[in-house]
N, C-alpha and C positions, 0 to 999 in steps of 0.2 A: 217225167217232163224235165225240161231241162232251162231251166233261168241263165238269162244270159247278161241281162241288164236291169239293173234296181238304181230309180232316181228317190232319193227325199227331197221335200220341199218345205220350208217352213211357208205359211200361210198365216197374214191376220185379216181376220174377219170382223170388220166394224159391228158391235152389237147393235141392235137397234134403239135399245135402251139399256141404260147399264143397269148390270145387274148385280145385289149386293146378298153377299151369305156371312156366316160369322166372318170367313175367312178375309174376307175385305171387297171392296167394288173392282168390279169388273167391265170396260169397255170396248174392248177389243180381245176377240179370242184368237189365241196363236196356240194352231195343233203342226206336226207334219204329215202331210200328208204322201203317201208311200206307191211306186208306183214299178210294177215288175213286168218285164216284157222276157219271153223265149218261146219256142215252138208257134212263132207268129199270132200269140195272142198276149194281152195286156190287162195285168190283173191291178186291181186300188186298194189298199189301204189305210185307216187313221191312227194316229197315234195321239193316244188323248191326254198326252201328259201338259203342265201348263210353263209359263213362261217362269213360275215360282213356284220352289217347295211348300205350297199352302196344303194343296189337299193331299198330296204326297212329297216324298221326299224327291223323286224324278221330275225334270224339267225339258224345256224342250232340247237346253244346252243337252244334258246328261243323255239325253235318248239319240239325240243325234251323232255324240260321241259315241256309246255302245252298240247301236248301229253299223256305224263308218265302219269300228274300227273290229268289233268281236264278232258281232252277226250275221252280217251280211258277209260276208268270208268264208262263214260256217256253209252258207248255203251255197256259195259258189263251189263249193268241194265236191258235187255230185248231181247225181240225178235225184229229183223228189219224186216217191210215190202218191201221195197225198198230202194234204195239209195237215193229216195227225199227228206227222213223224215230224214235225217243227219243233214240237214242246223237247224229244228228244233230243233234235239236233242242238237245239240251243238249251240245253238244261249245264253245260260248262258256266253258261255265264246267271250266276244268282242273283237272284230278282229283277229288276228292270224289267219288270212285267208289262206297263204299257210301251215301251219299247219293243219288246216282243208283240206283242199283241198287235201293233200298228201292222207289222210283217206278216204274222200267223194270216190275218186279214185279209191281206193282199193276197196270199196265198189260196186260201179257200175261194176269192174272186174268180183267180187266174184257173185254177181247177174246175170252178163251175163252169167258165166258158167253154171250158174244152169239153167238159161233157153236156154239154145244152140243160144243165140243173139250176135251179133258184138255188138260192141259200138256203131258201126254206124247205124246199125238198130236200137238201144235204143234212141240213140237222135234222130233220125229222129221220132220214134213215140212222142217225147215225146216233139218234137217244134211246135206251131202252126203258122206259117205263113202260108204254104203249106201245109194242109193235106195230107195224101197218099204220100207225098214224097219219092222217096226210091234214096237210097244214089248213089254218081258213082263210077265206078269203083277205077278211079285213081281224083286226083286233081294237078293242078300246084301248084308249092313251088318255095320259093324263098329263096336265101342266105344272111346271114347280112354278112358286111364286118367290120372286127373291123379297130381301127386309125392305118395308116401304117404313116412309117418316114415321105417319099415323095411324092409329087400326082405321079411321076413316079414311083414308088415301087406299089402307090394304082392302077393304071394301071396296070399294069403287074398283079395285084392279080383278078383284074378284068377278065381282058382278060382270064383267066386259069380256072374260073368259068364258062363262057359264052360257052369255049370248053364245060364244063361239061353238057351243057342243059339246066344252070339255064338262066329262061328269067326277070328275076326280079330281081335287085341290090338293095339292102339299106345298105348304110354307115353309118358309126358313124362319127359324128362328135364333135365339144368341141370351144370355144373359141380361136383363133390363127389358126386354120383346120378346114376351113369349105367353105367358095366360091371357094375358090382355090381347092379342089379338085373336086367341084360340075364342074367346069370350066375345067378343066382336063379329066373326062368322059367325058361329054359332048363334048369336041373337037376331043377326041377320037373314044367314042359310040352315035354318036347325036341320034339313035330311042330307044336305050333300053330301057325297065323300071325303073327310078331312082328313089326312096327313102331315105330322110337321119331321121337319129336319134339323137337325141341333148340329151337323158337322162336327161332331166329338167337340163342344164348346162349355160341358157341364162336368162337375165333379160329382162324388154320392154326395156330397154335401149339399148339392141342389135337390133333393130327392123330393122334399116339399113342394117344390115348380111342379114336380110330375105327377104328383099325386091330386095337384089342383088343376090339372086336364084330366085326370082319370074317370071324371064322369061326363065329358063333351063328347062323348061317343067317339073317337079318333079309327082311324082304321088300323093306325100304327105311331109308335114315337120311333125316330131311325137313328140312329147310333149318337144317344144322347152323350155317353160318357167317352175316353181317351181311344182315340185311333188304334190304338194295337190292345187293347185291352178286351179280355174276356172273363175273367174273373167277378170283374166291379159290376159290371150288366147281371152276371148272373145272381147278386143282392139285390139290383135294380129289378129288376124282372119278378121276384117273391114278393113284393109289394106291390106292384099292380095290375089291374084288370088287363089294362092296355097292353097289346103285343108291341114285344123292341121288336125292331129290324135290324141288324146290321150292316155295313158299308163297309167304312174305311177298316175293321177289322179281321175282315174276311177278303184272306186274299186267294187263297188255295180252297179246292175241297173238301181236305184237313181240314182245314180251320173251321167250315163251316160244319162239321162233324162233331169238332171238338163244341165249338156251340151250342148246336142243338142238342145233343146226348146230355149235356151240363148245365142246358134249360137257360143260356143266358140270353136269348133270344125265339122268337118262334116266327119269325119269316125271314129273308133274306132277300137286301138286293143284291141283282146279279150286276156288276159290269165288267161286260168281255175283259176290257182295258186293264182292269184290275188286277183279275184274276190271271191274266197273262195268255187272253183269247177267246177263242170257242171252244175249241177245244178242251181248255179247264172248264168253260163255262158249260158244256153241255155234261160233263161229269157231274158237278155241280147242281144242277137242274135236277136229274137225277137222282142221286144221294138226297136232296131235298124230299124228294115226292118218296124215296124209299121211308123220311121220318114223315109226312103228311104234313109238311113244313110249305107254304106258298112262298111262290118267289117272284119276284115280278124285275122289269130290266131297266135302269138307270139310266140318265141320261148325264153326260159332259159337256154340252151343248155343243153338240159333233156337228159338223156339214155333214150335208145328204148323203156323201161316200159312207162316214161311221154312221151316219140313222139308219140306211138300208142294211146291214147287218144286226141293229137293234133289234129292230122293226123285224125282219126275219125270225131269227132267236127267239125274240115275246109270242112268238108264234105256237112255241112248244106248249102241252097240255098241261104243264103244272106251273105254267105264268098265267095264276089267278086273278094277278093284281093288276091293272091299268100302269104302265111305268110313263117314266117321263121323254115320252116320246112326241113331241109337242109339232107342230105345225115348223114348217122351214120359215118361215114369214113371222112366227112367235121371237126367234131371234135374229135374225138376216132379211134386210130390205133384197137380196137376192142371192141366193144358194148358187153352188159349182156344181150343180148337178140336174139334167131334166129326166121325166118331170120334179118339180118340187112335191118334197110329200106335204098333203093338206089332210084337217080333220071335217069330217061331216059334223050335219047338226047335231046326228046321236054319241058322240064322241069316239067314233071307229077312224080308222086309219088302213088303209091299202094294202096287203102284204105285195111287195115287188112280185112278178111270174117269170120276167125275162130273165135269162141266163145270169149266172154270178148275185150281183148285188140288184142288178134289174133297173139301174138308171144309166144314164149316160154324161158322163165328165165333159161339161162345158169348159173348154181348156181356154176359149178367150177368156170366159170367167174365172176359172184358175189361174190363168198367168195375173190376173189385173190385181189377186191377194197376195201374191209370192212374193218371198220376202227375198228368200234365197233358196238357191239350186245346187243339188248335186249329184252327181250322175259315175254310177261306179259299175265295172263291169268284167263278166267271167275272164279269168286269163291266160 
């Protein structure tokens, strides 16, 4: 196939409620959103990097420069066979993973349509644990909760979830909020599903915090200690019950190799963005289930374009784990995308069926977030 024209657009999307992690509040999310047209059809993209190096060092400036200027270039040089050959065509330009990933993305779209495939049938042919796997209908999902004032406020925001269906909780937590409120569910909801998130906000010198959640039954602690670090998790990890997950340290399949083989974790979130696609991510996935390692799919509080790739991906059979794949209405009084995805009352979620990502780009609704346009094309 042959790309003829690729627009980015930055987009901010008013939250509905702001949301607060270590890393600071949040009320308005700005991703770009990626958008590739040749062979008369039209494939989407997200790129989930943010307006500040908080959770990463890439922003939306930085991706939209390495975009402009190194990758999109890359792809205009030829024809694409598949959205496989991305990670090679762009592997000149190092890291700027979700820069890549926003493309890779768009890519797998543009390719689904053309062959009348869901995402989810794409990944499923294209992982091997299970051969012949075929996707399910629906998957469970689960909601992150960002830092509230009080663990009674974070109660109450609980409790209003749990109405909704969702069977899985993951907290944020931070230094000064964090056993107190794990202690506060838990006296409240003692069976739920509990998970917290620490955003790499802790040193081992916090190692006491973890060991005073180690009997709340958690389903996981997610990358308590320093974003790039694997060493430190793996002394964190010999002390307690609770399985780490990792995140912000696992960016490649490597890494999550080097991990697991080193015991500094024993599950993994995946996100596409991260890892610099599907592509990585479905390696990934993989190489997981070859350690009997669960992985479950991460949420950046993507518009419906990035949920329906999630949402697809969490499909695969070694995504044990309910990720954060929350309702479009959980963050956005209205999504760029129909239909919006919603969660039933048993906390399942839809997999798309229709070609590519299986929604359809409400563009009056897209232009009404667009910040800016730009629009570059083969020469």
């Amino acid at each position: 196939m042959l790309p003829e024209r690729i627009e980015l657009r930055l987009v901010q999307m008013p939250l509905i409620a702001p949301f607060e992690t270590s890393f600071g509040v949040e009320t308005v999310e700005e991703h770009i959103i990626l958008r590739i047209d040749g062979d008369g059809i039209t494939g989407w993209g997200e790129c989930v990097a943010s307006e500040g190096p908080w959770y990463s060092y890439e922003t939306n400036q930085t991706a939209w420069h390495v975009l402009r200027d190194f990758i999109v270039p890359l792809i205009f040089k030829g024809e694409i066979e598949s959205p496989q050959e991305f990670p090679k065509l762009a592997a000149r330009v190092r890291g700027h993973n979700m820069a890549k990933a926003g493309l890779e993305a768009a890519l797998w779209d543009w390719f689904g349509k053309a062959q009348n495939k869901s995402l989810a049938q794409m990944f499923s042919a294209a992982q091997q644990t299970v051969p012949g796997y075929v996707s399910p209908e629906t998957i469970a999902v689960g909601v992150s909760v960002g830092l509230q004032a009080t663990p009674a406020k974070l109660v109450e925001q609980v409790r209003g979830y749990l109405a909704d269906g969702y069977t899985r909780i993951k907290i944020k937590i931070k230094p000064g909020q964090d056993v107190a409120l794990v202690r506060a569910l838990r006296a409240e909801f003692p069976e739920v599903r509990l998970q917290v998130d620490a955003n790499s906000a802790y040193s081992l010198a916090g190692i006491d915090i973890f060991r005073a959640m180690d009997d709340e039954n958690l389903l996981l602690i997610e990358q308590p200690l320093s974003n790039d670090d694997i060493f430190q998790h793996i002394k964190l990890q010999r002390e307690l019950k609770t399985a780490i997950c990792l995140d912000e340290s696992i960016h490649s399949a490597d890494d999550a190799e080097a991990a697991l083989e080193l015991g500094a974790c024993r599950i993994i979130n995946i996100k596409p963005g991260r890892v610099g696609g599907f592509t990585e991510a479905l390696k990934l996935h993989d190489l997981a289930a070859r350690h009997n390692a669960p992985v479950w799919c991460g949420g950046m509080l993507e518009s419906g374009i990035g949920r329906a790739g999630n949402v697809a991906i969490a499909s695969l059979p070694n995504f044990k784990l309910p990720g954060d794949l929350s309702a479009s209405r959980r963050y956005y009084h209205e999504d760029i995308v129909a239909p919006e995805f919603e969660v039933d009352q048993d906390g399942q979620m839809r997999v798309p069926t229709g070609a590519g990502i299986g929604v359809e780009v409400l563009q009056r609704n897209l232009d009404r977030v667009t910040a800016s346009t730009l629009a570059l094309y083969r020469k």
